[in-house]
C-alpha positions in Angstrom: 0.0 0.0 0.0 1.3 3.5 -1.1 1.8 5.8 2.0 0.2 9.3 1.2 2.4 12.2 0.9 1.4 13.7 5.0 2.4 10.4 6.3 5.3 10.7 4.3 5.9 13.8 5.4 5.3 12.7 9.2 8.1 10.4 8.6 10.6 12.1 7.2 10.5 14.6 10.2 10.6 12.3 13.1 13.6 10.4 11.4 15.3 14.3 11.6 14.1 14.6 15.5 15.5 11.5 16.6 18.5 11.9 14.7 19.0 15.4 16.2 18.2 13.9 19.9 21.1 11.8 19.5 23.5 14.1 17.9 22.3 17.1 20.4 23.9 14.3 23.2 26.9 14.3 20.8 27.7 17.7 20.3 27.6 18.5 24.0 30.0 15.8 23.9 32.2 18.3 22.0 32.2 15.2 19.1 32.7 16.6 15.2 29.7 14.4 14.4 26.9 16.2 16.0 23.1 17.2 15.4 23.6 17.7 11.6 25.4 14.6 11.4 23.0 12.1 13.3 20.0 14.3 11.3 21.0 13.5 8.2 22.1 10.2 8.5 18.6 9.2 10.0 16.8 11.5 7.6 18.3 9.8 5.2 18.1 6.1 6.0 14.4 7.5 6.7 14.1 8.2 2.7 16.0 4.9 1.3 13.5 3.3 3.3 10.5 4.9 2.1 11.8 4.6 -1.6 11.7 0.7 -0.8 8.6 0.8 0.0 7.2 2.9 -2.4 8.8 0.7 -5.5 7.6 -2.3 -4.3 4.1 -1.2 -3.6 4.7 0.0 -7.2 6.1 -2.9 -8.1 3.0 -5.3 -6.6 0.5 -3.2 -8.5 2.4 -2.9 -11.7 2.3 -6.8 -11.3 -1.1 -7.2 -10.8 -2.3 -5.1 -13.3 -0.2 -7.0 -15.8 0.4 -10.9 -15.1 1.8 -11.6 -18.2 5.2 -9.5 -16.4 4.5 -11.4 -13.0 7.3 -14.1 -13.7 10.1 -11.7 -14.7 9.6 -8.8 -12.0 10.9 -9.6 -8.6 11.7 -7.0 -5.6 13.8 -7.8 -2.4 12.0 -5.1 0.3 15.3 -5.6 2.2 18.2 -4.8 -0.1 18.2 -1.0 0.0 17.9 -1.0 3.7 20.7 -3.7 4.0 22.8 -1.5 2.0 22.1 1.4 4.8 23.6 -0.8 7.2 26.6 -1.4 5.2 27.3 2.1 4.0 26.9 3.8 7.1 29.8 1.7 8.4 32.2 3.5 6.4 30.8 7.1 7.4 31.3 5.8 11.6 35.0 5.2 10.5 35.9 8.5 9.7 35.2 9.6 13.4 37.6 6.8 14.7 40.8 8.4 15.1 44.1 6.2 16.0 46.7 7.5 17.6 49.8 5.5 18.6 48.3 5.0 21.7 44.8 5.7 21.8 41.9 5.1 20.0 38.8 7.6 20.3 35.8 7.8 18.2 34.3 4.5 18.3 31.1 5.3 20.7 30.2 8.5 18.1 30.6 5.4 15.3 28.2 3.1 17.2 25.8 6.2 17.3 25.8 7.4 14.2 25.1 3.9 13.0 22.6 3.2 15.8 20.8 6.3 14.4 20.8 4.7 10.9 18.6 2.4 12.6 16.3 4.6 13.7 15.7 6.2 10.4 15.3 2.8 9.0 12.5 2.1 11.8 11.1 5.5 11.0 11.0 4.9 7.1 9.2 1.3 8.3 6.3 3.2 10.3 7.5 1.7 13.6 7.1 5.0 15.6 6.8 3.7 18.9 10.1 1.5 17.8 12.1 4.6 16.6 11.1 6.6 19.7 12.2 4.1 22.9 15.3 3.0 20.3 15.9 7.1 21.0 15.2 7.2 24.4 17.8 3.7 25.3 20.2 5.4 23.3 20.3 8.6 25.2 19.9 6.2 28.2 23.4 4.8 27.3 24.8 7.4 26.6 24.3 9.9 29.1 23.9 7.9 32.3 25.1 4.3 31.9 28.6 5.6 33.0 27.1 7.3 36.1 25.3 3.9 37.0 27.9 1.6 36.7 31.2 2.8 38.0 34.3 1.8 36.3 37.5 1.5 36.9 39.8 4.7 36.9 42.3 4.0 34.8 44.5 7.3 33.3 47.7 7.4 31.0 50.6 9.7 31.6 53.6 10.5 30.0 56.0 12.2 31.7 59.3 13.4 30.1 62.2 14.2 32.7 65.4 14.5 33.7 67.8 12.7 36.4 66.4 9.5 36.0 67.3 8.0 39.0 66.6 10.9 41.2 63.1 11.5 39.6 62.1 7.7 39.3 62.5 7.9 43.4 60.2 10.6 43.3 57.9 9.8 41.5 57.3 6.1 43.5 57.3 8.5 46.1 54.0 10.1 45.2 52.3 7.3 44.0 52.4 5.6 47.4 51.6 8.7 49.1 48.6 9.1 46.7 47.3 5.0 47.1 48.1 5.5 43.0 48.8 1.7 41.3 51.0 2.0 38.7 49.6 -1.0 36.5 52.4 -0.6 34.1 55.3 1.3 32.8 56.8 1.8 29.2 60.3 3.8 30.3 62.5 5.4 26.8 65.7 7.3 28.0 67.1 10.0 24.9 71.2 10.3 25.3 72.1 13.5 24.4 75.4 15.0 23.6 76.3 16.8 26.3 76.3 13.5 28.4 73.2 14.3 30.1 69.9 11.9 29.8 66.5 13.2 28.8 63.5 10.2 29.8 60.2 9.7 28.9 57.9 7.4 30.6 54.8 5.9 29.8 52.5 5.0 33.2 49.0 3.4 33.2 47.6 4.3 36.6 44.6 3.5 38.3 43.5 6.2 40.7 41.7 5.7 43.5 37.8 7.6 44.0 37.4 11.5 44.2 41.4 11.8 42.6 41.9 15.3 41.8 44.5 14.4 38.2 44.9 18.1 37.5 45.9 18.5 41.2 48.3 15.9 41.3 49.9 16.9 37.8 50.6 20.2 39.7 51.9 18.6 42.3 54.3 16.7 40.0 55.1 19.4 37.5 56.4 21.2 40.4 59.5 19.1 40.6 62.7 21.0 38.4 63.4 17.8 37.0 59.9 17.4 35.1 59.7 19.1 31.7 56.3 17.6 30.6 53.4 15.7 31.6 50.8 14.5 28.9 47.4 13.1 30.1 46.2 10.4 27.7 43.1 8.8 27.5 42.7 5.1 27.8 39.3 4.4 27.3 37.5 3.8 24.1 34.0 5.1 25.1 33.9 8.4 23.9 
């Protein structure tokens, strides 16, 4: 059955709201792929959808107002929408960024393809679908980290000098701070002048209500430290 051009219309708009409900949570994020982003990607999954449907309701009639053509005219409902799925996957991997340590981007991926989704569902007629799919997504992604605490795990680099005399140091205050040092990647630079320039790598889990910027003060205060990088560890972003 053809769907009439308001109900169309209907569609097409609630595919852009809950598109744009998701992006808005992405943008305050601070993420590149924001409301416009998540918008159009549902808007138009929303539209492939619809064009499915409207070519093979075409299709169906066409048929049956010409059996003679029944035998040679087929239509899959699914394979534009299946396409969605796939396609979408290469827009999420252009907000994946890997660095040489880190890698960032892949909740924003899961999102924008999780909105495809939604747009598909819209494009369907499954309102009530598209709408709690919306609501469990913001769910997700605004609160699931407040529910369920997780570990706090934090990256630094630290670049130095004096190894010895800074190393002793720096075990210093991460007893004094109940910091665990889960692991350490250590690089020492020689440099000409005879003198040793070090760069460390620790993966620290920090204990509840740590103040890091605090502590990287604290740290940063020593003459031997020249620079301390925080880096994030984990990939929900």
């Amino acid at each position: 059955m053809a769907i009439d051009q308001w109900e169309m219309l209907t569609r097409l708009l609630l595919a852009a709201l809950v598109g744009g409900i998701i992006g808005f949570e992405r943008e305050l994020k601070g993420r590149d792929a924001g409301i416009r982003t998540h918008m159009l990607v549902s808007l138009g999954a929303a539209i492939i959808t619809i064009t499915q449907l409207e070519t093979s309701s075409w299709l169906l009639d066409f048929s049956r107002a010409n059996p003679e053509l029944s035998n040679i005219l087929t239509s899959d409902i699914t394979r534009l929408t299946a396409q969605i799925v796939n396609g979408i996957g290469f827009l999420g991997a252009g907000t994946i960024i890997v660095s040489k340590r880190t890698v960032t981007g892949l909740t924003t991926a899961a999102s924008i393809w999780a909105v495809a989704s939604l747009g598909i569902a819209v494009g369907m007629g499954y309102y009530v679908m598209a709408l709690s799919g919306a609501f469990i997504m913001l769910i997700v992604l605004r609160l699931l980290k407040t529910l369920f605490k997780i570990d706090r795990t934090k990256q630094l680099g630290i670049q130095y000098r004096y190894r010895d005399e800074t190393l002793t140091f720096l075990e210093n205050s991460f007893r004094e701070n109940n910091i665990t040092v889960v692991s350490t990647d250590h690089s020492i630079t020689y440099l000409e002048d005879g003198t040793t320039y070090c760069e460390d790598l620790y993966t620290l889990h920090l204990p509840n209500n740590f103040n890091t910027m605090d502590y990287i003060s604290k740290v940063g205060s020593n003459p031997n430290v020249v620079k301390i990088n925080t880096i994030k560890t984990s990939f929900d972003n």
